[in-house]
PyMOL commands that place a pseudoatom at each C-alpha (Angstrom):
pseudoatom trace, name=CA, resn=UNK, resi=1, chain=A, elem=C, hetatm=0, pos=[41.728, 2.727, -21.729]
pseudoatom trace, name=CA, resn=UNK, resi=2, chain=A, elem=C, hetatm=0, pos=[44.331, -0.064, -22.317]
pseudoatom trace, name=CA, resn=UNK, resi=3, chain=A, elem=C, hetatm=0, pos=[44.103, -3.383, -22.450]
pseudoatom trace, name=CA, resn=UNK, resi=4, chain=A, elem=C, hetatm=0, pos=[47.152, -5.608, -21.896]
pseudoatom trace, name=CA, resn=UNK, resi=5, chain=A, elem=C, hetatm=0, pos=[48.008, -9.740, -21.643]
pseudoatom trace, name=CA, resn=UNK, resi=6, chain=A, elem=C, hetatm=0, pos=[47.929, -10.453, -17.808]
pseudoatom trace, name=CA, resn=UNK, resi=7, chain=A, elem=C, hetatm=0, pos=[50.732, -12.210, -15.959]
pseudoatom trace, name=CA, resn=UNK, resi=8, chain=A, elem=C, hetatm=0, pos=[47.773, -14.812, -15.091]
pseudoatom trace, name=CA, resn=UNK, resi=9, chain=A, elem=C, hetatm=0, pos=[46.608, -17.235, -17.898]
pseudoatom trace, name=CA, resn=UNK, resi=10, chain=A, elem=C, hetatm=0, pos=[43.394, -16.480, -19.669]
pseudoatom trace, name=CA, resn=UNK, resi=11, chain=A, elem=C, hetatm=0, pos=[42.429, -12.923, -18.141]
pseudoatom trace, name=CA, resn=UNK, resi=12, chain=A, elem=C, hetatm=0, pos=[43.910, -9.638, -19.049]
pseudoatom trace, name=CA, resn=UNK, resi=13, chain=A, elem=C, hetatm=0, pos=[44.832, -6.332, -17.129]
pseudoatom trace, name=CA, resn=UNK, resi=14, chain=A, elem=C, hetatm=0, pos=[42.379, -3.187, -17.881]
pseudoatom trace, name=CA, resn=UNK, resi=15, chain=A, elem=C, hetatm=0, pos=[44.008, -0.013, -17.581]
pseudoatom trace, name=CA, resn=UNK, resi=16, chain=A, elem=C, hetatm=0, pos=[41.958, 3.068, -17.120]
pseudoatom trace, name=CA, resn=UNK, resi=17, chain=A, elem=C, hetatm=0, pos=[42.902, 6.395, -16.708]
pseudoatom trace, name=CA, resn=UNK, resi=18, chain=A, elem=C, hetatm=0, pos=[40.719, 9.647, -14.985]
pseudoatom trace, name=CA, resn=UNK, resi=19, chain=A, elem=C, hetatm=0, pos=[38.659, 10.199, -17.877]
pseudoatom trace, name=CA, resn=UNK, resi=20, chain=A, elem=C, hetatm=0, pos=[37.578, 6.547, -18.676]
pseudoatom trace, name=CA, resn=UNK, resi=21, chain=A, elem=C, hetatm=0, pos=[35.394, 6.129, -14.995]
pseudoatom trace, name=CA, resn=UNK, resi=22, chain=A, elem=C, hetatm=0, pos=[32.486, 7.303, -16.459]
pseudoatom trace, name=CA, resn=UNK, resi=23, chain=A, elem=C, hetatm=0, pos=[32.654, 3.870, -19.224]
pseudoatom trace, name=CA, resn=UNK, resi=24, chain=A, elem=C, hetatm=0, pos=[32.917, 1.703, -16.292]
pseudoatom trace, name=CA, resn=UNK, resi=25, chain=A, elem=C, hetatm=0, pos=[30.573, 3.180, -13.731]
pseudoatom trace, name=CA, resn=UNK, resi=26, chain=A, elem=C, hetatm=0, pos=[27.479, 1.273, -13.149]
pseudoatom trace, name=CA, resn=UNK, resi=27, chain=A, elem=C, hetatm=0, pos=[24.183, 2.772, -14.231]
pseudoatom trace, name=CA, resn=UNK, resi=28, chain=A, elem=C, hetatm=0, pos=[22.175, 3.894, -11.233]
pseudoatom trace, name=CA, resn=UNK, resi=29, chain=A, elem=C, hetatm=0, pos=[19.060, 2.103, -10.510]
pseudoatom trace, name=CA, resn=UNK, resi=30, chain=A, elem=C, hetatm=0, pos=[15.999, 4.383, -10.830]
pseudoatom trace, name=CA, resn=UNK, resi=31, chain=A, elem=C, hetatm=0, pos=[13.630, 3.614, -7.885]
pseudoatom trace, name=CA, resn=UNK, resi=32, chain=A, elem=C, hetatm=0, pos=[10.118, 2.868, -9.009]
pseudoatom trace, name=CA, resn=UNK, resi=33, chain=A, elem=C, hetatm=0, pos=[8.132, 5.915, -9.810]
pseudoatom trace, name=CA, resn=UNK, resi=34, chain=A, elem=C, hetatm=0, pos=[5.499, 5.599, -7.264]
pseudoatom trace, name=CA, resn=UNK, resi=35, chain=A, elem=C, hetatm=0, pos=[5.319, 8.698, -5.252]
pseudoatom trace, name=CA, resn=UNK, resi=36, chain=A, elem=C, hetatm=0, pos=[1.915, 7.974, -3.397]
pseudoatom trace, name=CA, resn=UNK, resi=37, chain=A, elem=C, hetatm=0, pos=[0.349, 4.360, -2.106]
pseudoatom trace, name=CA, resn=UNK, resi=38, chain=A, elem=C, hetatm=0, pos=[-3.365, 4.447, -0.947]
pseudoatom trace, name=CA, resn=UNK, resi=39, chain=A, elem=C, hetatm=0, pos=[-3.935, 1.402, 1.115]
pseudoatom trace, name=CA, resn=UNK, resi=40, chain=A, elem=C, hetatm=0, pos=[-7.502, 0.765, 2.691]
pseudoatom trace, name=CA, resn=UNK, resi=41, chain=A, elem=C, hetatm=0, pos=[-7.418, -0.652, 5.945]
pseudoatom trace, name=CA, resn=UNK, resi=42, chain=A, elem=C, hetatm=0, pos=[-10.824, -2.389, 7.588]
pseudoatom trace, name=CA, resn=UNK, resi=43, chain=A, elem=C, hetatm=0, pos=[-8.894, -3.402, 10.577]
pseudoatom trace, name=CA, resn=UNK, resi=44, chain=A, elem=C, hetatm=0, pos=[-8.939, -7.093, 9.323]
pseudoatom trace, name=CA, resn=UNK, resi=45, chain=A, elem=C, hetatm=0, pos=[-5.517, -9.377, 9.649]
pseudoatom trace, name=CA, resn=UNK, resi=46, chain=A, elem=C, hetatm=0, pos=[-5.609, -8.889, 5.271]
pseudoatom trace, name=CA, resn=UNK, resi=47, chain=A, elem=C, hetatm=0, pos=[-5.580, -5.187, 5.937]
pseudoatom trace, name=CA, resn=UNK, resi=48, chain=A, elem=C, hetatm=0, pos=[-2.947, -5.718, 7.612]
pseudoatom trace, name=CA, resn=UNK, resi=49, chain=A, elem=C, hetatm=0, pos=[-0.614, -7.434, 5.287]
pseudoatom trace, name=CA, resn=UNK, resi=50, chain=A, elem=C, hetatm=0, pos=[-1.097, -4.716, 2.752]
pseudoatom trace, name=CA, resn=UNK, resi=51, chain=A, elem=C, hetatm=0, pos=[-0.141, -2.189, 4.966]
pseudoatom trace, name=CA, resn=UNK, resi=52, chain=A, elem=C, hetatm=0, pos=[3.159, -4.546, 5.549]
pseudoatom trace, name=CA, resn=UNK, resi=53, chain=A, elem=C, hetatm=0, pos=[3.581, -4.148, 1.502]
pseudoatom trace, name=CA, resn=UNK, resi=54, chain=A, elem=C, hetatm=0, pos=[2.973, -0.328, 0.602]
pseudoatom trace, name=CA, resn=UNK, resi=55, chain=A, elem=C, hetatm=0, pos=[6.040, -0.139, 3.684]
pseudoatom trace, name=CA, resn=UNK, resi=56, chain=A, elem=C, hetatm=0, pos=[8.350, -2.186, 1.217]
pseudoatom trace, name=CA, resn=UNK, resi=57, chain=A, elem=C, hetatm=0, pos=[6.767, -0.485, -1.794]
pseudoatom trace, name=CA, resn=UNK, resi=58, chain=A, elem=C, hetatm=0, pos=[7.367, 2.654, -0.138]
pseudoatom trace, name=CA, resn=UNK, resi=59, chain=A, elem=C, hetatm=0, pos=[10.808, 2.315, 1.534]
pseudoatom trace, name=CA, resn=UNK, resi=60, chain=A, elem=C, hetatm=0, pos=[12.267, 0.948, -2.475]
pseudoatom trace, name=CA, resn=UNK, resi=61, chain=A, elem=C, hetatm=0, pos=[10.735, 4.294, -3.861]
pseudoatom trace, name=CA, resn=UNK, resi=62, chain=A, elem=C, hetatm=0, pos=[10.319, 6.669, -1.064]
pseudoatom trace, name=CA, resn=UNK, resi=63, chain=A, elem=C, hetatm=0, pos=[7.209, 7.524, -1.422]
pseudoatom trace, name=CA, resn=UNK, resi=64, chain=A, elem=C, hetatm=0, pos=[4.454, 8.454, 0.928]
pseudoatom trace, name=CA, resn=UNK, resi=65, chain=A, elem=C, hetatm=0, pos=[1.868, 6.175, 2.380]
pseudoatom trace, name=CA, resn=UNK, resi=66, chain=A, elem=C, hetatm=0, pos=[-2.182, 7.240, 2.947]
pseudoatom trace, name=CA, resn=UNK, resi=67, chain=A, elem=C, hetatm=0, pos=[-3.989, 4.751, 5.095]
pseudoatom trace, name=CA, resn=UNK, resi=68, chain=A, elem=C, hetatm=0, pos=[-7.592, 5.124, 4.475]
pseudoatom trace, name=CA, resn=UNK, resi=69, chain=A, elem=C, hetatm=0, pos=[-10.472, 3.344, 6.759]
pseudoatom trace, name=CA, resn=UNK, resi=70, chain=A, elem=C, hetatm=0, pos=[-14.104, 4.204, 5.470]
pseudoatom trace, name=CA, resn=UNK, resi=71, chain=A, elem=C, hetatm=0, pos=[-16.542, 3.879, 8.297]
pseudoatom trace, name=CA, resn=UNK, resi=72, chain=A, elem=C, hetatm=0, pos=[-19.770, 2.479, 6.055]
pseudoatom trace, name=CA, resn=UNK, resi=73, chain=A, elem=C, hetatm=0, pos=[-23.138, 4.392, 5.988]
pseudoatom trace, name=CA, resn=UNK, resi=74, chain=A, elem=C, hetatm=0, pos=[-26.054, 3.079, 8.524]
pseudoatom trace, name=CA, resn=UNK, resi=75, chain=A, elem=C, hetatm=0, pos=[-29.197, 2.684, 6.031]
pseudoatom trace, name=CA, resn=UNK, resi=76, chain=A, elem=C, hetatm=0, pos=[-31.762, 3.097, 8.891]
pseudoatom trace, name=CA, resn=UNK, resi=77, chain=A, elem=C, hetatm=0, pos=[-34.822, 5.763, 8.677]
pseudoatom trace, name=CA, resn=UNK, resi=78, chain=A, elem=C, hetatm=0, pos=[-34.251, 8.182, 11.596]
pseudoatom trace, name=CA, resn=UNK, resi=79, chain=A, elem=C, hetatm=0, pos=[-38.211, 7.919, 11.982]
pseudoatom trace, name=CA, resn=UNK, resi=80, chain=A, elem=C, hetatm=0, pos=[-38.030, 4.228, 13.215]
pseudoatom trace, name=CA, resn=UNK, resi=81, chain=A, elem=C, hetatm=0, pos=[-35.229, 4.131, 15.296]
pseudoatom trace, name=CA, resn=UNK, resi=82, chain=A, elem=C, hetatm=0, pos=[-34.561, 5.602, 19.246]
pseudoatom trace, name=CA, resn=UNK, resi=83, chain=A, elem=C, hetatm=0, pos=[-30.668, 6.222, 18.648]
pseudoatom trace, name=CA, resn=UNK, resi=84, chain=A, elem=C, hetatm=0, pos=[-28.767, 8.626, 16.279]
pseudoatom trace, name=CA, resn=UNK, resi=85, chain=A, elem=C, hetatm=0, pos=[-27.383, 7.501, 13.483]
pseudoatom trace, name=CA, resn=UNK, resi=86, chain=A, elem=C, hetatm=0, pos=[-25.054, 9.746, 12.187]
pseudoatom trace, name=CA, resn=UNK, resi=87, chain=A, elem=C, hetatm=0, pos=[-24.156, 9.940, 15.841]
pseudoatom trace, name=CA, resn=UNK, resi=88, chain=A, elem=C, hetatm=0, pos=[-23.127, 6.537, 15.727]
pseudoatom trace, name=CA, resn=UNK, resi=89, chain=A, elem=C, hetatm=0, pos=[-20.865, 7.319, 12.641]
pseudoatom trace, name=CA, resn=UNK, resi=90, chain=A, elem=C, hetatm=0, pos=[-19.440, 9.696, 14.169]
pseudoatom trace, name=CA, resn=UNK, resi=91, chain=A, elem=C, hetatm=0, pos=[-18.221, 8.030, 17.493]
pseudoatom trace, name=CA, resn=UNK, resi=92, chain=A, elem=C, hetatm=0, pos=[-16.882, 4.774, 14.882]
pseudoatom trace, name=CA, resn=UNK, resi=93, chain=A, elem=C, hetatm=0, pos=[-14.675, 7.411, 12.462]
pseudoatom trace, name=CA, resn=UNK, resi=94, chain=A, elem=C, hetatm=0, pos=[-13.167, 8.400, 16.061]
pseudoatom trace, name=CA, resn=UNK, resi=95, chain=A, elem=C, hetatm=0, pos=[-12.743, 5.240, 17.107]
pseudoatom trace, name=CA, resn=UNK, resi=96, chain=A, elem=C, hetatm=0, pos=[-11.556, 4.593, 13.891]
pseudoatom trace, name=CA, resn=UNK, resi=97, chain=A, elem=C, hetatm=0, pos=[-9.066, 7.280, 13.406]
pseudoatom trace, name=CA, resn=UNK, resi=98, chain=A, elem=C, hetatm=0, pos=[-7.170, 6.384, 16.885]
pseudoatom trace, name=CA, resn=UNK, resi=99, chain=A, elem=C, hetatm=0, pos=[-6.866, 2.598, 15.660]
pseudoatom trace, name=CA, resn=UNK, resi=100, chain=A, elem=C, hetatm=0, pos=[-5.437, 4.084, 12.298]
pseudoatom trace, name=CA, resn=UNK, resi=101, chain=A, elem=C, hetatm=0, pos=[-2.977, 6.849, 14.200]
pseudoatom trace, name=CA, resn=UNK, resi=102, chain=A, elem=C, hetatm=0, pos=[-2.023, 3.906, 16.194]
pseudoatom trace, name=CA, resn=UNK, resi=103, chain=A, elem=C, hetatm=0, pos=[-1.502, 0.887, 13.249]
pseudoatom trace, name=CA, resn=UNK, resi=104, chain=A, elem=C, hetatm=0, pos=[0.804, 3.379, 11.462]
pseudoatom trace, name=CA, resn=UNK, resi=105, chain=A, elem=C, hetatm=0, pos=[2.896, 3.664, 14.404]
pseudoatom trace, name=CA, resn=UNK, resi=106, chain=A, elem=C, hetatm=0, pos=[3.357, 0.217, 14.646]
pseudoatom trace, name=CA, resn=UNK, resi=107, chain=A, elem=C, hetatm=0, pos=[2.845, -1.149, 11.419]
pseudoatom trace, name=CA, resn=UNK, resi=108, chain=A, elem=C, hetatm=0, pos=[5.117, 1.434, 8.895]
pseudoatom trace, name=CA, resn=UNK, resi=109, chain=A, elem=C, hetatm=0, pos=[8.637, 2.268, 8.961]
pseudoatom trace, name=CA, resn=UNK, resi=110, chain=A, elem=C, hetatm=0, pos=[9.067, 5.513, 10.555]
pseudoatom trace, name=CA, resn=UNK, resi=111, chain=A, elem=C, hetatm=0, pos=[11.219, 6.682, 7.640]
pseudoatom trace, name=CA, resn=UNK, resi=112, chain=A, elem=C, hetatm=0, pos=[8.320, 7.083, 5.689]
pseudoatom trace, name=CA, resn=UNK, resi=113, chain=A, elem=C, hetatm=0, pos=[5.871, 9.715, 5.673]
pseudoatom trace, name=CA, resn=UNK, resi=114, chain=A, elem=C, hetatm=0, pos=[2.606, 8.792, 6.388]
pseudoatom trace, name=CA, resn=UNK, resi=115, chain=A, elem=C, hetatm=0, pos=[-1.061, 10.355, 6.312]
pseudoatom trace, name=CA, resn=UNK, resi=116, chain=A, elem=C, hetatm=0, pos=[-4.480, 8.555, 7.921]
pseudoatom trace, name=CA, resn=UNK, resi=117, chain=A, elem=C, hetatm=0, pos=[-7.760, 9.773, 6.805]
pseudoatom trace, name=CA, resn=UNK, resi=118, chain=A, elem=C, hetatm=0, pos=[-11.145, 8.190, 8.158]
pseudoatom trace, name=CA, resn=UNK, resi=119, chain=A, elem=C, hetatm=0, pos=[-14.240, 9.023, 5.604]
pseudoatom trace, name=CA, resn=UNK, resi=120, chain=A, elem=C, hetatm=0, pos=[-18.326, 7.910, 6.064]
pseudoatom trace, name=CA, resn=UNK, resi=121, chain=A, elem=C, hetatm=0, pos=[-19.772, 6.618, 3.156]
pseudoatom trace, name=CA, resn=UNK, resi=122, chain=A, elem=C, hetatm=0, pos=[-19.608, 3.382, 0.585]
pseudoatom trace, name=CA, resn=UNK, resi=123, chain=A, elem=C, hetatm=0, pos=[-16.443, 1.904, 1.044]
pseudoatom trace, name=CA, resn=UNK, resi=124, chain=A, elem=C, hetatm=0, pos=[-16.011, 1.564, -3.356]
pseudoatom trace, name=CA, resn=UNK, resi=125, chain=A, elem=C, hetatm=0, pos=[-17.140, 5.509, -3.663]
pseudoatom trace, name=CA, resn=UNK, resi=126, chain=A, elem=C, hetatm=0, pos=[-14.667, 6.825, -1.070]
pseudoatom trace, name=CA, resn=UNK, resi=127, chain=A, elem=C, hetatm=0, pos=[-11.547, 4.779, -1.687]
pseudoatom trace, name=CA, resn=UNK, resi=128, chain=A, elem=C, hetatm=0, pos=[-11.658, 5.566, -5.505]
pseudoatom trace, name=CA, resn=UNK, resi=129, chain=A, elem=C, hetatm=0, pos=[-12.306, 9.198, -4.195]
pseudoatom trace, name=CA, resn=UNK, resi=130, chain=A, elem=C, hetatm=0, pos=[-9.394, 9.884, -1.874]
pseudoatom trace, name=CA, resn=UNK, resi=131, chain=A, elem=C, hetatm=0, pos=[-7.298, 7.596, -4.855]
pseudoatom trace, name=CA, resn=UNK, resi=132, chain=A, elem=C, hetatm=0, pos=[-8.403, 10.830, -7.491]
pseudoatom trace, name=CA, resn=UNK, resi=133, chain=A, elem=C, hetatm=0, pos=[-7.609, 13.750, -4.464]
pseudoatom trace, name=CA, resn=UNK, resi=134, chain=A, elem=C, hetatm=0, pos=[-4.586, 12.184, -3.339]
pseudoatom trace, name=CA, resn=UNK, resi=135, chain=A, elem=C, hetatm=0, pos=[-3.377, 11.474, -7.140]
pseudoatom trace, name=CA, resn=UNK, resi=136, chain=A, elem=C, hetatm=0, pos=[-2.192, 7.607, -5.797]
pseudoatom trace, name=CA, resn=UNK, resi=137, chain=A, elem=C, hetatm=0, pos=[0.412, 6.317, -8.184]
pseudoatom trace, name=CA, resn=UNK, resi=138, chain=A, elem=C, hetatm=0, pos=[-0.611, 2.695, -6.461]
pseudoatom trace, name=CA, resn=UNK, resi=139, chain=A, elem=C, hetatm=0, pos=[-3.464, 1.474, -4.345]
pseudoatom trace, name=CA, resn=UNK, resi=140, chain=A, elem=C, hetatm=0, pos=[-2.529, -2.077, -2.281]
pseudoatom trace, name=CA, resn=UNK, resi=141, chain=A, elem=C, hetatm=0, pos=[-5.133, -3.713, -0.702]
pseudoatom trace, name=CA, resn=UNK, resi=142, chain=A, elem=C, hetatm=0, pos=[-6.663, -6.992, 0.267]
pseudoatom trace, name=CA, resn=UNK, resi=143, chain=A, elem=C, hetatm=0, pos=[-9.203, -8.959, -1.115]
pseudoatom trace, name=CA, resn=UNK, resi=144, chain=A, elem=C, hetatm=0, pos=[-11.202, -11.990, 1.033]
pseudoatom trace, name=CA, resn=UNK, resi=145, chain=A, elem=C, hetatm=0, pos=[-11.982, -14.020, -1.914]
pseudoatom trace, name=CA, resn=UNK, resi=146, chain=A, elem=C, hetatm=0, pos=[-16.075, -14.176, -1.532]
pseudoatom trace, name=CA, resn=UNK, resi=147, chain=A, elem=C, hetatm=0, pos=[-17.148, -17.067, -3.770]
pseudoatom trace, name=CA, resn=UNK, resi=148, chain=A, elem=C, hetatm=0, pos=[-20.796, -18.131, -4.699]
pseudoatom trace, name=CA, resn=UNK, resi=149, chain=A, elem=C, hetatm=0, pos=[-24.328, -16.632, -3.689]
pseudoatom trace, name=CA, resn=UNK, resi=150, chain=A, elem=C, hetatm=0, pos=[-22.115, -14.128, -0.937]
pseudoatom trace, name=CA, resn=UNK, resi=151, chain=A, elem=C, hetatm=0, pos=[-19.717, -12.622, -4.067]
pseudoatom trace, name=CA, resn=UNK, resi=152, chain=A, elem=C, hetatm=0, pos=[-22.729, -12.247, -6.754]
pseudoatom trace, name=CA, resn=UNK, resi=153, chain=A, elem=C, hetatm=0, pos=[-24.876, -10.525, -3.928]
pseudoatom trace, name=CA, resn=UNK, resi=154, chain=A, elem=C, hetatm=0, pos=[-22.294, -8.343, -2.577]
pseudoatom trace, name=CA, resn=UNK, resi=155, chain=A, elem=C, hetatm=0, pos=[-19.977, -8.242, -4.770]
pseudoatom trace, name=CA, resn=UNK, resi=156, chain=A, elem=C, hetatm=0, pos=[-15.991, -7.572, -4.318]
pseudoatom trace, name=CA, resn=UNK, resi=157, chain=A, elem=C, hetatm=0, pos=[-15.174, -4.425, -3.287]
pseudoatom trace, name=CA, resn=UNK, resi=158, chain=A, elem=C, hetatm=0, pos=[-11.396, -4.920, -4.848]
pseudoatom trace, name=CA, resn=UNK, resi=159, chain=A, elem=C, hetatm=0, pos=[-12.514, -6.162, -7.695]
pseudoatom trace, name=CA, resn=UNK, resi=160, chain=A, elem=C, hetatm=0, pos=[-15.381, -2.551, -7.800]
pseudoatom trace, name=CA, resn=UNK, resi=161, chain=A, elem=C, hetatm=0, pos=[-11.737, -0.864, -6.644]
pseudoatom trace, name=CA, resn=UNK, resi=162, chain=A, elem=C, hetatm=0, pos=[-9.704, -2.538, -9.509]
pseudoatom trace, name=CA, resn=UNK, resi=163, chain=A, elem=C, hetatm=0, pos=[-12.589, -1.356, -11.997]
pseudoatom trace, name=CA, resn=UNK, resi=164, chain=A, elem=C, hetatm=0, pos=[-12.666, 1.915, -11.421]
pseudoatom trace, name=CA, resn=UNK, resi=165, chain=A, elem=C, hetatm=0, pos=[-9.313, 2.740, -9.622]
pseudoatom trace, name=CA, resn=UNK, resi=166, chain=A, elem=C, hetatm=0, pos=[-7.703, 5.968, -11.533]
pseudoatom trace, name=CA, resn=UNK, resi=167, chain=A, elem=C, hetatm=0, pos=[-4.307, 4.244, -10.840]
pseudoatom trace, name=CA, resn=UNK, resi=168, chain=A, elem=C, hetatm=0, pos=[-3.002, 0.552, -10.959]
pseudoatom trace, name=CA, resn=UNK, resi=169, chain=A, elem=C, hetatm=0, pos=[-4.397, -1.622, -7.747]
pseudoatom trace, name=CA, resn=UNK, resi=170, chain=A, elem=C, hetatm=0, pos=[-2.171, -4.676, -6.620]
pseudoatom trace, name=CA, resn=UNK, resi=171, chain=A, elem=C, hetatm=0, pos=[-4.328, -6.895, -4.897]
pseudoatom trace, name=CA, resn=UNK, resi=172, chain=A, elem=C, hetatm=0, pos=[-2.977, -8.914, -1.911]
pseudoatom trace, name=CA, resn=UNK, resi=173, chain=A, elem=C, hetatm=0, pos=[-4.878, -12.922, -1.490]
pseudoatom trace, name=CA, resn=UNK, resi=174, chain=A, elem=C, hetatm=0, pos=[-4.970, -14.664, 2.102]
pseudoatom trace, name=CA, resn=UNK, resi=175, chain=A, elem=C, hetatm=0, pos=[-2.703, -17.702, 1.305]
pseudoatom trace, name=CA, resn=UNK, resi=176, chain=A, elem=C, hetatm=0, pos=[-0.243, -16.896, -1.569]
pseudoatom trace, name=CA, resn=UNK, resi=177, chain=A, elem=C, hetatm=0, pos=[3.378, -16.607, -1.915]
pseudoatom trace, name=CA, resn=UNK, resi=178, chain=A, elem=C, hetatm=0, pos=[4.595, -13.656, -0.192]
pseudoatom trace, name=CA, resn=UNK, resi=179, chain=A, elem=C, hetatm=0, pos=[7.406, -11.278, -0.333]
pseudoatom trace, name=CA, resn=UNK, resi=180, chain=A, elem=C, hetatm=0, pos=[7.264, -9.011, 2.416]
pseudoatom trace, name=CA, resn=UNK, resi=181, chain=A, elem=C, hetatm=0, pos=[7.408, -10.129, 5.536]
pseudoatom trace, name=CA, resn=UNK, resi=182, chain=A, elem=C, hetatm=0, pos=[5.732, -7.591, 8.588]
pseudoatom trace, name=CA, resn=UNK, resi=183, chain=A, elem=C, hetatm=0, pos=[7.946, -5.415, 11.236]
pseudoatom trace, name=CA, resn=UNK, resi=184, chain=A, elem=C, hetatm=0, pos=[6.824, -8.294, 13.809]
pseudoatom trace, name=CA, resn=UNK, resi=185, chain=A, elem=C, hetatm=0, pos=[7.987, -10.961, 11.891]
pseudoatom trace, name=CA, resn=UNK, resi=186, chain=A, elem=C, hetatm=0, pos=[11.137, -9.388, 10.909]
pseudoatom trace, name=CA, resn=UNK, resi=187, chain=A, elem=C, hetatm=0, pos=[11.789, -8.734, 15.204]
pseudoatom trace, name=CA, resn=UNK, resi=188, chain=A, elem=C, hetatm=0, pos=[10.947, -12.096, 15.897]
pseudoatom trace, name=CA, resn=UNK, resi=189, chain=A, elem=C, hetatm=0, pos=[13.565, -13.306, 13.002]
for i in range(1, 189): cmd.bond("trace and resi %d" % i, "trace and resi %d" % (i + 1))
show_as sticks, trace
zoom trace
């Protein structure tokens, strides 16, 4: 590599020959080392918005997307009640498994691959569950941001998640500054 005075005042002429590419080659960026995004959906407009960022996430790192729905348990005593309950579960994980099929259609870049799963059972249990079998590098969901009596009786399932997650949870609020925008938005642009 030579470097000579240019015909042009203050700037200089770089001459490089075969072997001296490799000095001025720009180092490649590494895309983020997420292989796997779990993102639990409850069919809510939040839900929604997180599926909109594990699509970015994904697309940036090509990695693959599991949307997870958890239909909760019914509490009831069979004894007292004329109707089946885990009847009823059944019938909503259906349900809830064509909404899914049909959200990652519309929702997620068709680049990506993507997996639905719909599970019975306490929505904390079975999301850091299929986080563990799935071995998530990233979980992205919403949180609604229960305040008072409502948040100390129920508690926040992201912030149960976010405890006891075996991976790092990003946590997406109602109104906040966002980055991603979703498929509809970006047609409409």
């Amino acid at each position: 590599m030579k470097i000579r005075p240019s015909i042009h005042p203050g700037a200089v002429t770089l001459e490089v020959n075969r072997f001296d590419t490799e000095l001025l080659a720009q180092p490649a960026k590494e895309p983020l080392a997420i292989h796997k995004i779990l993102v639990p959906v409850d069919f809510s407009p939040f839900s929604y918005k997180s599926i909109d960022y594990a699509s970015a996430f994904a697309l940036q790192s090509n990695a693959q997307i599991m949307l997870l729905h958890v239909v909760p348990l019914n509490y009831t005593d069979a004894e007292f009640i004329a109707f089946d309950s885990a009847e009823l579960e059944k019938q909503a994980a259906d349900a809830a498994k064509v909404h899914l099929d049909q959200l990652a259609t519309e929702r997620v870049d068709p680049e990506l691959t993507i997996q639905t799963r719909v599970v019975v059972g306490r929505s904390v249990d079975e999301i850091v569950k299929a986080a563990e079998e799935l071995e998530a590098d990233l979980i992205i969901m919403s949180t609604h941001g229960y305040t008072g009596f409502k948040h100390a009786f129920l508690g926040s399932t992201t912030e149960n998640v976010v405890r006891y997650a075996p991976c790092p949870v990003l946590t997406l609020r109602q109104r906040e500054h966002d980055f991603v925008c979703s498929s509809a938005e970006k047609d409409n642009a």
